[in-house]
Legacy VTK file of the C-alpha trace (Angstrom):
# vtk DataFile Version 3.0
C-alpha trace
ASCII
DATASET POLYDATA
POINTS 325 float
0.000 0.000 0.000
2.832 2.370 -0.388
2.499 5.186 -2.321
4.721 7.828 -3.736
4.608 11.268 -4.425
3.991 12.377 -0.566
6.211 14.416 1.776
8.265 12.585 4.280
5.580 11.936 6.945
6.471 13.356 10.167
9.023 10.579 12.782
5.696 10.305 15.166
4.227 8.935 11.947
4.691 5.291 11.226
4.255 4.631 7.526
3.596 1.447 7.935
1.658 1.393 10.806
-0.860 3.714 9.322
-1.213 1.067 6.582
-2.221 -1.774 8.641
-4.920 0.360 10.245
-6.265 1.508 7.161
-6.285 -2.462 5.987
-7.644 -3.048 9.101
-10.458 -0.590 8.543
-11.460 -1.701 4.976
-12.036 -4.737 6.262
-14.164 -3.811 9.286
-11.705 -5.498 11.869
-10.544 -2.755 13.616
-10.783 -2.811 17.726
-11.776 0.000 19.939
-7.914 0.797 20.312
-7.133 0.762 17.117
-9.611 3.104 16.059
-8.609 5.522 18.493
-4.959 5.584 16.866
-6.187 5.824 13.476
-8.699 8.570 14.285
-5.522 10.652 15.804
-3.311 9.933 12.892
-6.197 11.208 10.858
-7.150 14.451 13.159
-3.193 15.549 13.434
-1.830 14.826 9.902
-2.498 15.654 6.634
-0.125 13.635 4.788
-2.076 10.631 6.965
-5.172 11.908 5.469
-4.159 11.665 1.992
-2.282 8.160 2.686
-5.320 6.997 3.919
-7.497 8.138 1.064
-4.790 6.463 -1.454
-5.277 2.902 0.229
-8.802 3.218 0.149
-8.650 4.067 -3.509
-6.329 1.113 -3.582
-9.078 -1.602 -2.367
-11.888 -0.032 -4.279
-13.102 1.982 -1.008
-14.211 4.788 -2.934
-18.234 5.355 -3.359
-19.967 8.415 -4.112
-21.786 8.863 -1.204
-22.926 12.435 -2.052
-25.618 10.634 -4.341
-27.672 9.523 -1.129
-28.550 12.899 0.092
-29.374 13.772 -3.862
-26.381 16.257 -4.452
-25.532 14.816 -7.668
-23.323 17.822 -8.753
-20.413 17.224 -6.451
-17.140 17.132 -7.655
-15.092 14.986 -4.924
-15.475 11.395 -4.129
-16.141 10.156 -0.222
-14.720 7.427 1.535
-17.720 5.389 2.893
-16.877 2.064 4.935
-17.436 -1.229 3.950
-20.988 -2.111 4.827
-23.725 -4.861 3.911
-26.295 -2.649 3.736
-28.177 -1.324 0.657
-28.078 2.203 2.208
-25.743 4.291 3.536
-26.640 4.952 7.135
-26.583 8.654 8.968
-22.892 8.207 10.073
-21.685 7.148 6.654
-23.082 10.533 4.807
-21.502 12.636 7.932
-18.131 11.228 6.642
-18.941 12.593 2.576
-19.200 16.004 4.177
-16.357 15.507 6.620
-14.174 14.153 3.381
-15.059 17.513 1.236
-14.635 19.489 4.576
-11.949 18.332 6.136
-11.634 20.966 8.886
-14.557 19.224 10.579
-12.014 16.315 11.989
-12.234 13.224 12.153
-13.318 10.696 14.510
-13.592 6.584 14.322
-16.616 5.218 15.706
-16.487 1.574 17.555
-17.982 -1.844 16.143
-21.459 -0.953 16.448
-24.749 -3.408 15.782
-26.866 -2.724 13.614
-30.235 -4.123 13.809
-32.091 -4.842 10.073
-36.138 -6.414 9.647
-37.010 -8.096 6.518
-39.676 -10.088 5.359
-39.242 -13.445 3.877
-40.890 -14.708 0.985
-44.024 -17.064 1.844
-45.871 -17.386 -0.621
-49.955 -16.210 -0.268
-49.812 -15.947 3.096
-53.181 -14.186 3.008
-54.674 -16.786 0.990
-55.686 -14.628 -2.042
-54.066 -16.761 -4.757
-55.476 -20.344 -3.981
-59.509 -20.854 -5.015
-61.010 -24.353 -3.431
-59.206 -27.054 -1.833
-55.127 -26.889 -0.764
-53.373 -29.814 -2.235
-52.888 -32.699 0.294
-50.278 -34.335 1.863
-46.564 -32.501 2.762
-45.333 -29.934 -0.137
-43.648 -30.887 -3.056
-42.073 -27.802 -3.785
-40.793 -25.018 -2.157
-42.916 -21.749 -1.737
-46.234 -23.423 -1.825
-48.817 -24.395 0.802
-50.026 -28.637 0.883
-50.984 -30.359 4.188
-54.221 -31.767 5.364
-57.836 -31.479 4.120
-58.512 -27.694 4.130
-59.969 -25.022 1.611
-59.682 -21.595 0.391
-62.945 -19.763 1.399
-64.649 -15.992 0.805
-65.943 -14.505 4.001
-69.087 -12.356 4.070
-66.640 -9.342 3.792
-65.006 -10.900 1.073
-62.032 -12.106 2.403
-60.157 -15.137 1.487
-58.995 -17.172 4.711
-57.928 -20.602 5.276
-60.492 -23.234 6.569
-59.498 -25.787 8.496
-61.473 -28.812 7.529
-60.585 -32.351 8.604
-58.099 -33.502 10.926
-55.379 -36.227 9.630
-52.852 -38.221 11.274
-49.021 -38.751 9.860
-49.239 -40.263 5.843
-45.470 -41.784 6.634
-46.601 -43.155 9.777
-48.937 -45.771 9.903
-51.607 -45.933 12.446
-51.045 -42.493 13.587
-53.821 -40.934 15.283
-55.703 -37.729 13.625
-54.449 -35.377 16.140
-54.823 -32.115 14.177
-55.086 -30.668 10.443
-51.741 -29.015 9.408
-50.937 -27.088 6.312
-47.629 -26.628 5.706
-44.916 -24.336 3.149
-41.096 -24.878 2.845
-39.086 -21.642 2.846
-35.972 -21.797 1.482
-33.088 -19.640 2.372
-30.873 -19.340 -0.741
-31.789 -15.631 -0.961
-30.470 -14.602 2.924
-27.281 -17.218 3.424
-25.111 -13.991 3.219
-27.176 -11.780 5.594
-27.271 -14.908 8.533
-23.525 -15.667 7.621
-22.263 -12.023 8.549
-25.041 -11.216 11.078
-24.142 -11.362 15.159
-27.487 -12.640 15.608
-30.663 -13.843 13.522
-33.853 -15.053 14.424
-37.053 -15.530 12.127
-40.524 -14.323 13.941
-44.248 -16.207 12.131
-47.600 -14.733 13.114
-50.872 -16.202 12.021
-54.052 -14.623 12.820
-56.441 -17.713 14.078
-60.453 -17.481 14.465
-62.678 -20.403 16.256
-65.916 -19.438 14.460
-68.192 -22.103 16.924
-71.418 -19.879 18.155
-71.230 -22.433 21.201
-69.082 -23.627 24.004
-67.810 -27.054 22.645
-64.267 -28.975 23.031
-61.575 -27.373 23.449
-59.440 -26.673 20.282
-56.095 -25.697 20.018
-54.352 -23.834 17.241
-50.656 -23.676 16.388
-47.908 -22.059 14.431
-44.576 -22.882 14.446
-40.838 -22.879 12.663
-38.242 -25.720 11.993
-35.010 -25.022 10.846
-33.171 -27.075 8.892
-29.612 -27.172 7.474
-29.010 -28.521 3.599
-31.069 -28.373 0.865
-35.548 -28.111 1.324
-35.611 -31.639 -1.181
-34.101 -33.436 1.917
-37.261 -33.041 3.857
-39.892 -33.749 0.879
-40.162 -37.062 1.015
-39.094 -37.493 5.228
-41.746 -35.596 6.765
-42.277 -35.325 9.611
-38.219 -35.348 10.778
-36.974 -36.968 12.947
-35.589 -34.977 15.866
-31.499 -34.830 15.479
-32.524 -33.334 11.981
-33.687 -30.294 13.068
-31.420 -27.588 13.774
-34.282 -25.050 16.032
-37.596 -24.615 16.400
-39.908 -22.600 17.818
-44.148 -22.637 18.406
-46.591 -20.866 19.953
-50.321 -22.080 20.522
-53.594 -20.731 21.773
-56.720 -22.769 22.844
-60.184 -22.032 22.048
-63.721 -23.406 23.137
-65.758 -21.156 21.055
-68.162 -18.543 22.253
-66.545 -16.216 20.058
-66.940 -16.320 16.468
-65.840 -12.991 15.200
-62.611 -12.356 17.333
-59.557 -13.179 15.938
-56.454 -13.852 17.896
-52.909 -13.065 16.713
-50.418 -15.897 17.755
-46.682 -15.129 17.064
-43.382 -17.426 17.674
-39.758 -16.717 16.925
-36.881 -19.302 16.302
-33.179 -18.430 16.065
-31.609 -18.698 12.149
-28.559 -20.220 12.672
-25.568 -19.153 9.952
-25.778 -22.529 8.767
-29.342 -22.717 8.619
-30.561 -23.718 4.714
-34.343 -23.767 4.872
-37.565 -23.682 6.621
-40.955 -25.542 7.552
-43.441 -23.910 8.676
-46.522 -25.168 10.191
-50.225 -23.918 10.790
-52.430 -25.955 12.062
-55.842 -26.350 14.647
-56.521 -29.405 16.708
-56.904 -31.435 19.713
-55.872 -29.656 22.569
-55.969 -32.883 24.868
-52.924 -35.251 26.047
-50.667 -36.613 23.082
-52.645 -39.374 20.816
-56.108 -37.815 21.560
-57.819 -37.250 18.512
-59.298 -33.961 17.474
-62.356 -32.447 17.529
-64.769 -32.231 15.014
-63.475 -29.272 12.230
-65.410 -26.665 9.991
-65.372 -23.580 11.714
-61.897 -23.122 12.558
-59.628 -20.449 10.221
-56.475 -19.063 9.316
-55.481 -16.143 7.378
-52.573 -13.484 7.215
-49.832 -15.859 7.667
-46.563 -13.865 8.004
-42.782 -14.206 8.495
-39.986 -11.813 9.445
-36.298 -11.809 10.008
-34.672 -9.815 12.742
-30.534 -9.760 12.164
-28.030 -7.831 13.825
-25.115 -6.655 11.942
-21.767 -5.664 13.567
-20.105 -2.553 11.696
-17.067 -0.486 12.264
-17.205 2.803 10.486
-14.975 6.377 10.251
-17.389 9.522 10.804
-16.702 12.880 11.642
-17.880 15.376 14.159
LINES 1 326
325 0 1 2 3 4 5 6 7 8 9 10 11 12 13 14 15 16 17 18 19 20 21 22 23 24 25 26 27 28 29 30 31 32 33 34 35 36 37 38 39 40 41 42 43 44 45 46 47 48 49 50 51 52 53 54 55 56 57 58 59 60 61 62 63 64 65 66 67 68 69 70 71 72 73 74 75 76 77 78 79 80 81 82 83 84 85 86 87 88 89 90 91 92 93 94 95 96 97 98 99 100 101 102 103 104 105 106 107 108 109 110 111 112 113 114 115 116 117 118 119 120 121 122 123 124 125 126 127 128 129 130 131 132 133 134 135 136 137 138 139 140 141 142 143 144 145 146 147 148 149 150 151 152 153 154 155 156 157 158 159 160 161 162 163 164 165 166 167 168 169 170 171 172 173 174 175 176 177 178 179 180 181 182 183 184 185 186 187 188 189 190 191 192 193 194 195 196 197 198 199 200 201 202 203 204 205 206 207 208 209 210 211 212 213 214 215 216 217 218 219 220 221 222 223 224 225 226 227 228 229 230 231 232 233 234 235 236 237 238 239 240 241 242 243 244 245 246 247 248 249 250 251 252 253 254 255 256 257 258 259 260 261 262 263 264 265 266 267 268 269 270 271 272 273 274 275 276 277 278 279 280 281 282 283 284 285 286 287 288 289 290 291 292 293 294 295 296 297 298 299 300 301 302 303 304 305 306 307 308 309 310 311 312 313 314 315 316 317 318 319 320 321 322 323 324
């Protein structure tokens, strides 16, 4: 990263020194102390200043940050940090100005996180695509709702929502007792690996809205929605549903029980589940059914809904960046 063409910097200025920091820097390892250093090499010396804008040049640092706050006639380039964000945050377009004003000083900010909400892509997850029945048994393909006997139906407000119809018991185990009616769609993660690889922390949050339509007080019913996790590749799990517990890397579920009474309130019920960096794809599950002990079959179905199925991911990002005061 030497360059030529610069005065002699002064002895209290270590040439190379000042080049592992900036290294350091565009690849967003520096420590708390080593941003300190670098931040008073930067405030006290101007031939550390333009070294330091010469290495970033050098690894392709350079972005024209000025664009982001729409001032498309300036005439200097800004250093911005390396980030994996689409946008430039507020401390990033403080350090165009301080770069084209450099008598504002400089100052290096510590790692910082940086939280970011997304949603992921389930497909109809207000049931406005699918007319009549959902096709039966597990998925076949990612991205699209299958599970047990349920339909697509128009409420008196016209809304599409998700009717629960028949409770079903395991098609890959035999014998297994009709404990609940399940719908099912496999989320695959191709299109986040980077975000959950360079993230501090990720989790994934699912929220269903749920409504037991029964006029009268009958058995209880419970409904569910939860996440499994999975690492490899979704056409693993096709054909093994349901898994088998050492194959799933986390879950998470969340449940409310209903004995009618209420036929026009709908409940929200949310659960999270931590996204592993290694983490490949999802399940996830909606379902109403017995709320009794395990094996107890369910209740008779019909009135029981779903709609407004939803899924989020919460990372945290861990940044270093140079902004001035």
């Amino acid at each position: 990263m030497h360059q030529s063409g610069h005065r002699n910097l002064p002895t209290y200025m270590n040439r190379e020194r000042l080049d592992d920091l900036a290294e350091a820097w565009s690849e967003s390892r520096l420590t708390l102390s080593e941003a300190a250093e670098l931040s008073s090499m930067l405030r006290t010396s101007p031939e550390a200043r333009a070294r330091f804008l010469d290495s970033a040049r050098l690894v392709g640092e350079l972005h024209i940050a000025l664009d982001e706050i729409n001032m498309d006639k300036a005439a200097n380039k800004a250093v911005a940090p390396r980030v994996h964000s689409e946008r430039f945050s507020h401390v990033t377009m403080l350090l165009a100005f301080g770069l084209l004003f450099v008598s504002l000083g400089w100052l290096l900010s510590a790692r910082a996180d940086y939280p970011e909400i997304r949603p992921l892509g389930i497909n109809d997850g207000g049931f406005d695509i699918i007319r009549g029945h959902l096709p039966e048994g597990f998925p076949t393909e990612t991205f699209t709702w299958g599970g047990d006997p349920s339909e697509i139906i128009t409420t008196t407000d016209h809304n599409h929502v998700l009717r629960f119809l028949e409770a079903a018991g395991e098609p890959n185990i035999p014998n297994s007792p009709s404990q609940s009616c399940d719908v099912f769609q496999i989320i695959d993660l191709k299109s986040v690996k980077k975000s959950l690889a360079t993230s501090s922390e990720a989790y994934v949050e699912l929220q269903a809205n749920v409504l037991d339509g029964r006029i009268k007080r009958g058995k209880a019913v419970r409904f569910i929605a939860k996440v499994y996790v999975f690492e490899g590749s979704p056409h693993e799990i096709i054909k093994n549903w349901p898994p088998q517990p050492d194959q799933v890397l986390a879950s998470g579920a969340q449940f409310y029980v209903s004995s009618g009474l209420k036929p026009r309130e709908w409940k929200t019920i949310s659960t999270r589940c931590v996204l592993p960096p290694t983490a490949g794809y999802m399940v996830i599950q909606i379902g109403a059914g017995s709320a009794g002990k395990p094996g107890e079959p369910s209740p008779t179905l019909g009135e029981q809904f779903a709609d407004d199925i939803r899924l989020t991911m919460h990372t945290r990002q861990s940044k270093t960046e140079v902004a001035v005061r």
